[in-house]
C-alpha positions as CSV (number, residue, x, y, z in Angstrom):
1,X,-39.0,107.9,-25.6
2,X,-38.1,106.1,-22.6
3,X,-38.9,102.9,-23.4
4,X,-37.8,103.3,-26.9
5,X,-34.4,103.9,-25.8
6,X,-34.8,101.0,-23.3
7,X,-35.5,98.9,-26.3
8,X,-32.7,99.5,-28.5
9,X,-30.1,99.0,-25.2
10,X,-31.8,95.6,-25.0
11,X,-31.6,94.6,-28.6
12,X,-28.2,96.5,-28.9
13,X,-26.8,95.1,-25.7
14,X,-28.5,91.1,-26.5
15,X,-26.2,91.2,-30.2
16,X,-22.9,92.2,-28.0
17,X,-23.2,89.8,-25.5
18,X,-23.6,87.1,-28.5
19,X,-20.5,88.8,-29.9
20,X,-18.3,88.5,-26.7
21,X,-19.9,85.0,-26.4
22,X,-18.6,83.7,-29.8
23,X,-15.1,85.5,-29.4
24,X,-14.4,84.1,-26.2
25,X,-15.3,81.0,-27.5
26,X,-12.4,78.1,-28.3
27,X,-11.2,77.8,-31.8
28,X,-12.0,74.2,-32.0
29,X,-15.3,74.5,-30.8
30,X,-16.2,76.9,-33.5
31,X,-14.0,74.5,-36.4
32,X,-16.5,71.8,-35.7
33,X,-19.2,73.3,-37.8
34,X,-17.2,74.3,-40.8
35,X,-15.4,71.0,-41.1
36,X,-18.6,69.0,-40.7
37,X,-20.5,70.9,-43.3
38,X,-17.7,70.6,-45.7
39,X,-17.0,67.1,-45.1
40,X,-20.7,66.8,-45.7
41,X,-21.2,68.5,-48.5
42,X,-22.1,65.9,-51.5
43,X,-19.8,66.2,-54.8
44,X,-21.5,65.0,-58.4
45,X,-21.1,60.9,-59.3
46,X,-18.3,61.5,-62.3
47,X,-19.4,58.8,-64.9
48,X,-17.8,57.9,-68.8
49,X,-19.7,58.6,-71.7
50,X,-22.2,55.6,-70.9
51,X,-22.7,56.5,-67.7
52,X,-20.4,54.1,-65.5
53,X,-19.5,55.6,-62.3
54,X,-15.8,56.9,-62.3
55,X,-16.1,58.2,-58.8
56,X,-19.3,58.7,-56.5
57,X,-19.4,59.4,-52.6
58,X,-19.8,57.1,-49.9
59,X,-20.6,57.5,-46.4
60,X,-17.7,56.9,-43.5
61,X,-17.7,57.5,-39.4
62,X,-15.4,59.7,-38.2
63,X,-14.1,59.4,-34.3
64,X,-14.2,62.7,-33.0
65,X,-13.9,64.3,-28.8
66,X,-15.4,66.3,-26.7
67,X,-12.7,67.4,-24.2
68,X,-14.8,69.0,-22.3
69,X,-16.7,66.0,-21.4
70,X,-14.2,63.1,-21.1
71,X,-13.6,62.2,-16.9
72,X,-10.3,60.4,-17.4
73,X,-8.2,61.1,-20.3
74,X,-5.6,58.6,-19.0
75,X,-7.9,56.0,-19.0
76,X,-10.2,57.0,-22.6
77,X,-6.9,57.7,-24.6
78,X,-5.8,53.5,-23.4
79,X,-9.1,51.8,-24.3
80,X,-9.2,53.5,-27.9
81,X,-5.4,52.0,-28.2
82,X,-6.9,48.7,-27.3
83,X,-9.3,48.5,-30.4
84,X,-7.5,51.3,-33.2
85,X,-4.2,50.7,-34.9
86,X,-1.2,53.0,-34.4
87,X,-2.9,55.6,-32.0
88,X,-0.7,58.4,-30.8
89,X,-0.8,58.5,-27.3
90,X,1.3,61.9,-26.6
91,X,-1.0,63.8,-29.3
92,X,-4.3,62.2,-28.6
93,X,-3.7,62.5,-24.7
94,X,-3.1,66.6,-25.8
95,X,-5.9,66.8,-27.8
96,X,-8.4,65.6,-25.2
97,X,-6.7,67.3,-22.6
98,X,-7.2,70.9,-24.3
99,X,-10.7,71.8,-23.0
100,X,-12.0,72.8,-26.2
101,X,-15.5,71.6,-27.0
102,X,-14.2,69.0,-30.1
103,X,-11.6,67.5,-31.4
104,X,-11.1,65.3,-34.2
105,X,-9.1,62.0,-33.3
106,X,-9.5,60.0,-36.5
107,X,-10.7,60.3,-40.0
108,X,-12.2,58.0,-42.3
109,X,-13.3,54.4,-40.0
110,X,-13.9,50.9,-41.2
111,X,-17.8,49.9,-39.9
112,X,-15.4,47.1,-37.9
113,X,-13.6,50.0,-35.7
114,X,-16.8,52.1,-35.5
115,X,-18.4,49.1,-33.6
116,X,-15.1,48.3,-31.5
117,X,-15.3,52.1,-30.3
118,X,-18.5,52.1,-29.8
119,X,-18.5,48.8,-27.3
120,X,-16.3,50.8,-25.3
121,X,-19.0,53.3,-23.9
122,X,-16.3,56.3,-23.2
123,X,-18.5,59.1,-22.9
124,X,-17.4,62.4,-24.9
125,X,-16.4,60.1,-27.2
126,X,-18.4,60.1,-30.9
127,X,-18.8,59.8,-34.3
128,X,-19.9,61.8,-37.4
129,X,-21.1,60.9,-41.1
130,X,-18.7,62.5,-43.3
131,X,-18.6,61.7,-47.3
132,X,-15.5,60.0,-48.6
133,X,-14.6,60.1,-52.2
134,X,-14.3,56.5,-53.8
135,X,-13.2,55.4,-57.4
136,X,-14.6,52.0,-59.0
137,X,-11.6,51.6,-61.5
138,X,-9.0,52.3,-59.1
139,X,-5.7,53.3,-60.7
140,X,-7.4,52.9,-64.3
141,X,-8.1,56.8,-64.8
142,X,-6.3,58.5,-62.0
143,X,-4.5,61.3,-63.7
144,X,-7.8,62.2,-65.2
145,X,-9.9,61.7,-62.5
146,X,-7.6,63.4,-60.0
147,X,-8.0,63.7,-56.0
148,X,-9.7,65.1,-53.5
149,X,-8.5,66.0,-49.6
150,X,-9.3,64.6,-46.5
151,X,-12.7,67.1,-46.5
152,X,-13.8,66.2,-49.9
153,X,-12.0,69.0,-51.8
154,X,-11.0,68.2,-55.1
155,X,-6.8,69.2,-55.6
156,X,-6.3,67.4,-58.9
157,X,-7.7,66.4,-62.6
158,X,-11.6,66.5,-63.0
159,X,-12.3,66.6,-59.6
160,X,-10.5,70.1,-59.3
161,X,-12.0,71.3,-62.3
162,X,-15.8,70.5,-60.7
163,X,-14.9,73.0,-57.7
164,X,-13.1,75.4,-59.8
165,X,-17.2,75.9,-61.7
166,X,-18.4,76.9,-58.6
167,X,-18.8,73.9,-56.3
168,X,-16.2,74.4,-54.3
169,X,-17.0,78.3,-53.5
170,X,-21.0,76.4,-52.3
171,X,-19.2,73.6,-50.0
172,X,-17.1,76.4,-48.5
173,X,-20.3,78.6,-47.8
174,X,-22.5,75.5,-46.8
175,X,-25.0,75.9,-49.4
176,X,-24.5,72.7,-50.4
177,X,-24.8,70.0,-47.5
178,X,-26.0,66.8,-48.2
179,X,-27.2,67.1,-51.9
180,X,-27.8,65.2,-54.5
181,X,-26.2,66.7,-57.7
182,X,-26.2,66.0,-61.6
183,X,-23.5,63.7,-62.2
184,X,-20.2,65.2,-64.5
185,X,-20.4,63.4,-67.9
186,X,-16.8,62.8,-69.6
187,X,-15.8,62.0,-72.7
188,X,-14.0,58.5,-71.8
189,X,-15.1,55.2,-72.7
190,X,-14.4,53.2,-69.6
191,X,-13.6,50.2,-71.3
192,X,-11.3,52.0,-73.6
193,X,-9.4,53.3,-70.8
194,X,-9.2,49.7,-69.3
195,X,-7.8,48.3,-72.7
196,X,-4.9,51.2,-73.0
197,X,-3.9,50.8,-70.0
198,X,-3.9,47.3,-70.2
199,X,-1.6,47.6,-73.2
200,X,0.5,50.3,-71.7
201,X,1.3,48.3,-68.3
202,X,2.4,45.1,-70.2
203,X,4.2,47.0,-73.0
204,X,6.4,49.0,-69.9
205,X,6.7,44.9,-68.8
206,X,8.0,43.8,-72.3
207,X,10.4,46.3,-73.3
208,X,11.9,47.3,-69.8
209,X,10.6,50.8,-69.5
210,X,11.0,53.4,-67.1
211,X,7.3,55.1,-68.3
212,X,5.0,54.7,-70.7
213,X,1.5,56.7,-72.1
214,X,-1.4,56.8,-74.5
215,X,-4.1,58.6,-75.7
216,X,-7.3,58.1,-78.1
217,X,-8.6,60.9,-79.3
218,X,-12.0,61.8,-81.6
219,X,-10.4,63.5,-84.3
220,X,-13.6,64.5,-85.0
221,X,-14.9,66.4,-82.2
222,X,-11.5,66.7,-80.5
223,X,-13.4,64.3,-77.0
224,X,-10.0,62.4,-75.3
225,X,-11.8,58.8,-75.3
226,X,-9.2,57.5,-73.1
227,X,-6.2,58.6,-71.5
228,X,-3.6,57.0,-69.7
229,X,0.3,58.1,-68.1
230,X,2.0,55.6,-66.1
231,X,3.7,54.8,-63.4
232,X,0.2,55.8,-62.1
233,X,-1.7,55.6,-58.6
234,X,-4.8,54.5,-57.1
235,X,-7.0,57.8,-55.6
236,X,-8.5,55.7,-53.0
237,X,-5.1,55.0,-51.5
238,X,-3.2,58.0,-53.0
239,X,0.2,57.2,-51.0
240,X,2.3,58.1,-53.8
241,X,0.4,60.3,-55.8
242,X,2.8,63.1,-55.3
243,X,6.0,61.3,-56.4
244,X,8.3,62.3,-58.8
245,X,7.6,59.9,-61.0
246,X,3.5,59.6,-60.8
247,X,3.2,62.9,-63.0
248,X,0.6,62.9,-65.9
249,X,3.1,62.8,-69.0
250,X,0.1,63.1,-71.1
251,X,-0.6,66.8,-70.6
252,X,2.0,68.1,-68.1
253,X,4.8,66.5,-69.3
254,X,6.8,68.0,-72.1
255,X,9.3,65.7,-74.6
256,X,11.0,66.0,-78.0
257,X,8.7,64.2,-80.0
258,X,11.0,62.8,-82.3
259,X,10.2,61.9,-86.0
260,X,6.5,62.4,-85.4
261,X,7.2,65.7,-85.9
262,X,7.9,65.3,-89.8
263,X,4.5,64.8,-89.9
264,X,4.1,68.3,-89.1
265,X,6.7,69.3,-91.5
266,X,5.5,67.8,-94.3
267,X,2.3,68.9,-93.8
268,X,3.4,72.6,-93.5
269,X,6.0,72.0,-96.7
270,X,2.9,71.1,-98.5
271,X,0.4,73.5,-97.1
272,X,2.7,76.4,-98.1
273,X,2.5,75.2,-101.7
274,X,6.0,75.3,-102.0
275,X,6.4,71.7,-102.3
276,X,4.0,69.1,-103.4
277,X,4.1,65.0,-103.6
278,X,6.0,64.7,-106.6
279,X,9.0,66.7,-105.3
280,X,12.1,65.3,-104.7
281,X,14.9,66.5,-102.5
282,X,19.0,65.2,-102.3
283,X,19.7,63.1,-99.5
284,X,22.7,61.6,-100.8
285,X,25.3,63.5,-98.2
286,X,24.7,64.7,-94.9
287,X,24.1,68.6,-93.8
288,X,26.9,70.7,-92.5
289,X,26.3,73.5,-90.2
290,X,27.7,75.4,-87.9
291,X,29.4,72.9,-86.2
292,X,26.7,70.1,-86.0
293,X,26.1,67.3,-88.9
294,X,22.5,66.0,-90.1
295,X,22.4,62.7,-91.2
296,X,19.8,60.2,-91.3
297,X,19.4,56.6,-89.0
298,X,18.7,54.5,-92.6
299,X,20.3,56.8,-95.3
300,X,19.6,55.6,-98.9
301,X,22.3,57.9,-99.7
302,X,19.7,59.2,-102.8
303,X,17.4,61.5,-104.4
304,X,14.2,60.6,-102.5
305,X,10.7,62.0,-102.9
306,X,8.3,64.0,-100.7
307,X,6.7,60.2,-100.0
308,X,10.1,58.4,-99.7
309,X,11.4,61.1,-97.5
310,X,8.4,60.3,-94.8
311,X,8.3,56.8,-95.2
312,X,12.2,56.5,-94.8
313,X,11.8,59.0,-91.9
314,X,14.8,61.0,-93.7
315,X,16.4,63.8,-91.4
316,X,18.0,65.1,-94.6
317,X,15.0,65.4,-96.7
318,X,13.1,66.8,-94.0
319,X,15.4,69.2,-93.1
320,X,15.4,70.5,-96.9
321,X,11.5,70.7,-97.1
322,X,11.7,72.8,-93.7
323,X,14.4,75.3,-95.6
324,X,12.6,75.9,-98.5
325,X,9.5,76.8,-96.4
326,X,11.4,79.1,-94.3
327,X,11.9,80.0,-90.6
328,X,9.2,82.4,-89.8
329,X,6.5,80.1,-91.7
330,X,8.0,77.3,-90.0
331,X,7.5,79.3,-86.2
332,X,3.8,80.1,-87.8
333,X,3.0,77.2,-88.5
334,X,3.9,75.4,-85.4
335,X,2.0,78.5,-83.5
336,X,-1.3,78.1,-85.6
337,X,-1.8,74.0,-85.2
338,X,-1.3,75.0,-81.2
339,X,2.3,72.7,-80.6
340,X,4.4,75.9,-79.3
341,X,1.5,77.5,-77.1
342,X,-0.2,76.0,-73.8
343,X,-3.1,74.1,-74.4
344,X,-6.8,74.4,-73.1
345,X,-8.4,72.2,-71.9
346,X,-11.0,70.9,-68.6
347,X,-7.3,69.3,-66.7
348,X,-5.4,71.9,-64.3
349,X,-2.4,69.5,-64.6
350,X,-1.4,71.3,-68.7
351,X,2.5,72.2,-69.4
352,X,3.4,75.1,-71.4
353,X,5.6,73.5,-74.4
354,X,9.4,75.3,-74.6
355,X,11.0,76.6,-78.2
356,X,13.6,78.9,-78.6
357,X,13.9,82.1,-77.6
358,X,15.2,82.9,-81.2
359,X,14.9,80.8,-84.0
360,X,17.6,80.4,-86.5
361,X,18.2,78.0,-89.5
362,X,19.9,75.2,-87.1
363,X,16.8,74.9,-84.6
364,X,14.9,75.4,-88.1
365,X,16.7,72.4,-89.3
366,X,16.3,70.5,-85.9
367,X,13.0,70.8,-85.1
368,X,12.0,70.0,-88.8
369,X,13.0,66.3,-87.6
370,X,11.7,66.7,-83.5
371,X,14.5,67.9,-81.6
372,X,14.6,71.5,-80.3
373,X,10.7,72.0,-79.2
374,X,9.4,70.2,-76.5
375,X,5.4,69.8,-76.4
376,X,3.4,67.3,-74.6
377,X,2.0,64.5,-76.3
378,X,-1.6,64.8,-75.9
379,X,-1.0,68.4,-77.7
380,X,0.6,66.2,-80.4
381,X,-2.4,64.1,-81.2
382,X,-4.8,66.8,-81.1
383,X,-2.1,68.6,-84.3
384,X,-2.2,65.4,-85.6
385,X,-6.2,65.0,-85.6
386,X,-6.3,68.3,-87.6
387,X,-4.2,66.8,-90.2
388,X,-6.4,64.6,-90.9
389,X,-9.5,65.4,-90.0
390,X,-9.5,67.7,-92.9
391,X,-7.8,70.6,-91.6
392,X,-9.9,71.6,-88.4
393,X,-8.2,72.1,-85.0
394,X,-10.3,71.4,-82.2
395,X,-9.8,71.8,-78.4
396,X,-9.3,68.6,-76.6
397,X,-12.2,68.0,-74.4
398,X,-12.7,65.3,-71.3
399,X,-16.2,66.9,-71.3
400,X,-18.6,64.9,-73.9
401,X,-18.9,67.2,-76.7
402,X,-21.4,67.0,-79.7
403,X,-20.4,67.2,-83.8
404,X,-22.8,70.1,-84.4
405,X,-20.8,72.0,-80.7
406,X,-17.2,70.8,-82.4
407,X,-17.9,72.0,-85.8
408,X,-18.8,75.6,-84.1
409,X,-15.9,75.3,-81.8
410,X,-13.5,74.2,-84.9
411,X,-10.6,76.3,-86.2
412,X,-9.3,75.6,-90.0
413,X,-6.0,75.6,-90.0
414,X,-5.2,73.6,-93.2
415,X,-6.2,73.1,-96.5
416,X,-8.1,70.3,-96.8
417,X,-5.6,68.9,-100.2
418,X,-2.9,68.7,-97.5
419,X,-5.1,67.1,-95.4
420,X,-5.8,64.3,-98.0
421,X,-1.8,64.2,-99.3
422,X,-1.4,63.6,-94.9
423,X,-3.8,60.4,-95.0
424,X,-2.0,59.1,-98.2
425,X,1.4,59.2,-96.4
426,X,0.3,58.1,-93.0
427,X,-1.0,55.3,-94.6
428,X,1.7,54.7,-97.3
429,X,4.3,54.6,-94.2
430,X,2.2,51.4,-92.1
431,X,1.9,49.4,-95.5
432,X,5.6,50.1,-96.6
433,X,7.4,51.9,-94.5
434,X,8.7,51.8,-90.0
435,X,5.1,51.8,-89.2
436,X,4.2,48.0,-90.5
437,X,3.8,46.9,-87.1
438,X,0.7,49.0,-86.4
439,X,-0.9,46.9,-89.1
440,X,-4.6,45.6,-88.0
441,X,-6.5,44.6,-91.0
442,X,-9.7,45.6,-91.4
443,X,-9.3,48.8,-90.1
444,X,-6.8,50.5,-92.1
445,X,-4.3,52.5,-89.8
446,X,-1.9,55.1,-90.9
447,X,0.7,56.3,-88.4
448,X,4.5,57.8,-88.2
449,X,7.2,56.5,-85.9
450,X,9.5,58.8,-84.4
451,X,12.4,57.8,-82.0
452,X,13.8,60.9,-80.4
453,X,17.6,60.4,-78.2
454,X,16.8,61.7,-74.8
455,X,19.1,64.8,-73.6
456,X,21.5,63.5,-70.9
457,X,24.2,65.7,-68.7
458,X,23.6,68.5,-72.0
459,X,24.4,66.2,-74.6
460,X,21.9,63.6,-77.0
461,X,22.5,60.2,-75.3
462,X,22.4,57.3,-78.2
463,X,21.7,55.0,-75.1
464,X,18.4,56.3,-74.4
465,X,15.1,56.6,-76.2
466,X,12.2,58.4,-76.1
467,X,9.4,56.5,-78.5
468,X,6.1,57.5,-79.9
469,X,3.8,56.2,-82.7
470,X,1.7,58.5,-84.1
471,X,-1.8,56.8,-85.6
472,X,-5.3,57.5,-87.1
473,X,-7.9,54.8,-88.3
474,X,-10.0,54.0,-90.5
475,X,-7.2,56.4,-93.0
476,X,-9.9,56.7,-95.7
477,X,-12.2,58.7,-93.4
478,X,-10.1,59.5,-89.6
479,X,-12.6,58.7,-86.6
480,X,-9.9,58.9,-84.3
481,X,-6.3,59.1,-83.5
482,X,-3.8,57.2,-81.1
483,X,-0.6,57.8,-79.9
484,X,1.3,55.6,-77.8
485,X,4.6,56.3,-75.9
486,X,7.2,54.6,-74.4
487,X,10.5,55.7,-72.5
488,X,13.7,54.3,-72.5
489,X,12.5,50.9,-73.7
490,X,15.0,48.1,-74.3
491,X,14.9,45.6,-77.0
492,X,12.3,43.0,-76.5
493,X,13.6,39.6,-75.4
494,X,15.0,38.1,-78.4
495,X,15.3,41.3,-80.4
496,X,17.7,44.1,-81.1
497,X,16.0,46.8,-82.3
498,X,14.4,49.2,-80.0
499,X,13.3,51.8,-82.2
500,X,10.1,53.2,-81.9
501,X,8.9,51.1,-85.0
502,X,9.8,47.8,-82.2
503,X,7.6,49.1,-79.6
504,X,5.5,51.5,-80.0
505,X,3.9,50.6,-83.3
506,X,2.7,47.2,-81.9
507,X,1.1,48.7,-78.4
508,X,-0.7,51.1,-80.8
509,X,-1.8,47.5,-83.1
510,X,-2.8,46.5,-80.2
511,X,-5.0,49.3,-79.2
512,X,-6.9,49.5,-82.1
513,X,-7.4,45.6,-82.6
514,X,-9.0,45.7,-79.0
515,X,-11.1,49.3,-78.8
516,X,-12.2,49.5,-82.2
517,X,-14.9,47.3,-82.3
518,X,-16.0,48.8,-79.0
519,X,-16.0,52.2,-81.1
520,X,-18.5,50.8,-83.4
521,X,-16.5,50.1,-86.0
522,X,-16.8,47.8,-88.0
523,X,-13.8,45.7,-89.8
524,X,-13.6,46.0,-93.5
525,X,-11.5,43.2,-95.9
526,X,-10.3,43.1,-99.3
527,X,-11.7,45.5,-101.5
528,X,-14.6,44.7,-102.3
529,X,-16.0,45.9,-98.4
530,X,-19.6,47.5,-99.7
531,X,-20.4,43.6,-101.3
532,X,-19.2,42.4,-98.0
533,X,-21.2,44.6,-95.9
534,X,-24.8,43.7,-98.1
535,X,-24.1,40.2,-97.5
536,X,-24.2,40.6,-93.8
């Protein structure tokens, strides 16, 4: 029994000494090993659909201390001035004079200042290997891609979403150190990406604008091909990443989507079965109510059809459809294509989209046309794919994402005669109507402008724009869909007009001229395409 007991005071008494040990211990001392295993930790290559690398780890030096060990601090804290840039004498003189057992002094070294530090031979001085995050493409998808921190944590876009599956919660635990991991596959096409940005930056050159955006989506299985917001930033120098004007307007901004929103309209005025193509409605004298008047930009001061009302981009006529379908349908219908609720999607950056609190027949009548709901545009183009897809709503993705998955993962949410009456008109409005400019023959666009007055001090401002053009090609069968948008644009050198039929509709032309054979799809002329194609 005796030397039982003595046993267990050894054992018991060996596991509380460690215990004093460790909380007597300094905080910095004990920091070391955490930081370093995180910084350490590897996080997956993120590459597009063909497998370029988006982002991928590389390894850096970082200057750390040992306090403990330094003889003069004086003297260390001068000779690392005399080779590193901006070095804070006051903090770096505190930090070595603490006593703790290490310190980090700098993060992230060139090989060039490694070697300069290492010349000097200041013992306590070292370095260790951490990971550092670094993007290929630069600024090309940043809002996508996102960030990570100074210890390899991702705070933003994709790279968030990896830790929030799990990776994050390993790092933190140091069960992953120094791993090599399967890499993320996205949806994008990297070249895609290149070309709509490419389009996007000059067209914010061209017309003057404060902002710009696009998106191409699969209407088919609902994958975002490309993606871009700008004013942007590059992640490997993310300086301004947090500014005001850097946020991703794709998916966390919300806007009055203008007339792209009769799209929507129509297709719900048809869906109902209230109102078919060969319906006509008066558009000869503006709506009174309240106290607020509806008129349209072009009136033809007629009776116009279903088709003449869209193509003519008629507040009136649209606003008549909208009351013959009725308020609640109209909330319903909204609801059920997913433009009044939040979307879901891989992204953390997603903005809920705002509606009334109430709906009566004036925000009825206004949001018929695009003013009253705000929703953001990527939202817009995934409503838009299911009218024409067929009538399936599908969950954007930056995932890739299979047709047999998307056809499980579908939701039917129209009848696929509107969906064929939506093709007609989209396509009816680029060959005669404010969507000529998106014209690229061969591959058959359809698309609806819509030019919505930005809200300024409470009140519609006639001074400033916000622009979309809402598109799908090839129209007889939909592969994909592109919106493009552009804010506060100004007439184009030369040029009046800065309506969204001025600006937008050509950077969406130009889209589709440049991506589309890099889609794999192929151009098609005259009507007699099938001969054309056996002769190849």
């Amino acid at each position: 029994m005796a030397i039982a007991i003595a046993c267990f005071v050894a054992v018991y008494g060996v596991i509380g000494g460690r215990l004093v040990q460790y909380g007597l211990s300094e905080i910095d001392s004990g920091s070391r090993y955490s930081a370093a295993d995180r910084s350490l930790a590897s996080r997956p290559d993120i590459v597009d659909r063909s497998g370029i690398v988006l982002a991928t780890d590389i390894r850096v030096a970082s200057l750390f201390g040992e306090p403990r060990r330094i003889v003069d601090v004086d003297e260390a804290v001068e000779e690392l001035a005399s080779v590193l840039p901006d070095v804070d004498y006051k903090e770096w003189h505190r930090k070595l004079s603490s006593g703790a057992g290490f310190v980090w002094l700098r993060r992230e070294l060139t090989p060039r200042q490694q070697a300069d530090v290492l010349a000097l031979g200041i013992p306590g001085i070292g370095f260790r290997t951490e990971k550092r995050r670094f993007y290929p493409g630069g600024p090309v998808a940043s809002h996508i891609l996102g960030l990570v921190n100074i210890d390899n944590a991702g705070i933003a876009g994709i790279e968030k979403y990896v830790d929030d599956q799990g990776l994050g919660t390993l790092q933190d635990l140091g069960l992953d150190v120094d791993t090599e991991l399967a890499p993320v596959k996205l949806s994008l096409d990297a070249r895609v990406q290149h070309i709509v940005r490419d389009v996007l930056v000059d067209g914010m050159e061209r017309y003057k604008a404060i902002a710009a955006g696009g998106v191409v989506l699969d209407a088919k299985t609902g994958e975002v091909v490309a993606m871009v917001s700008l004013p942007d930033y590059d992640p490997n120098n993310p300086y301004n990443a947090l500014d005001k004007d850097r946020l991703n307007r794709m998916s966390a901004g919300t806007f009055e989507m203008g007339s792209t929103f009769k799209a929507f309209t129509t297709a719900m005025a048809l869906d109902s079965g209230k109102v078919d193509l060969n319906d006509s409605f008066d558009a000869s004298r503006p709506i009174q109510i309240a106290r607020f008047t509806i008129s349209d930009f072009h009136g033809k001061k007629r009776v116009l059809s279903v088709p003449e009302i869209f193509i003519y981009s008629s507040n009136i006529g649209t606003a008549k459809m909208a009351d013959v379908v009725g308020i609640e349908q109209h909330r319903e219908f909204l609801t059920r294509i997913g433009l009044l609720t939040r979307m879901e999607t891989e992204l953390p950056e997603v903005a809920k989209p705002t509606q009334p609190d109430e709906w009566k027949k004036l925000n009825s009548i206004t949001i018929s046309f695009g003013h009253g709901v705000s929703t953001t545009p990527l939202q817009t183009a995934v409503a838009a794919a299911a009218l024409v897809n067929g009538g399936t709503l599908l969950k954007p993705t930056f995932l890739a994402r299979g047709a047999d998955h998307a056809k499980v993962l579908g939701k039917k949410v129209l009848d696929p005669a509107t969906s064929d009456a939506m093709r007609y008109l989209f396509r009816l409005n680029v060959e005669k109507g404010s969507g000529r400019r998106a014209e690229v023959e061969g591959f058959v666009v359809g698309g609806k402008t819509g030019t919505a007055e930005k809200v300024v001090n409470g009140r519609y401002s006639s001074e400033k724009r916000f622009n979309a053009f809402l598109a799908a090609f090839p129209m007889d069968d939909p592969q994909y869909v592109v919106l493009a948008i552009i804010d506060e644009p100004k007439p184009e050198e030369g040029k009046s007009g800065a309506t969204a039929g001025m600006n937008a509709a050509p950077m969406v032309r130009e889209i589709v001229a440049r991506s589309a054979p890099l889609l794999g799809l192929m151009p098609r002329f005259g009507e007699d395409e099938d001969a054309l194609l056996v002769s190849y």
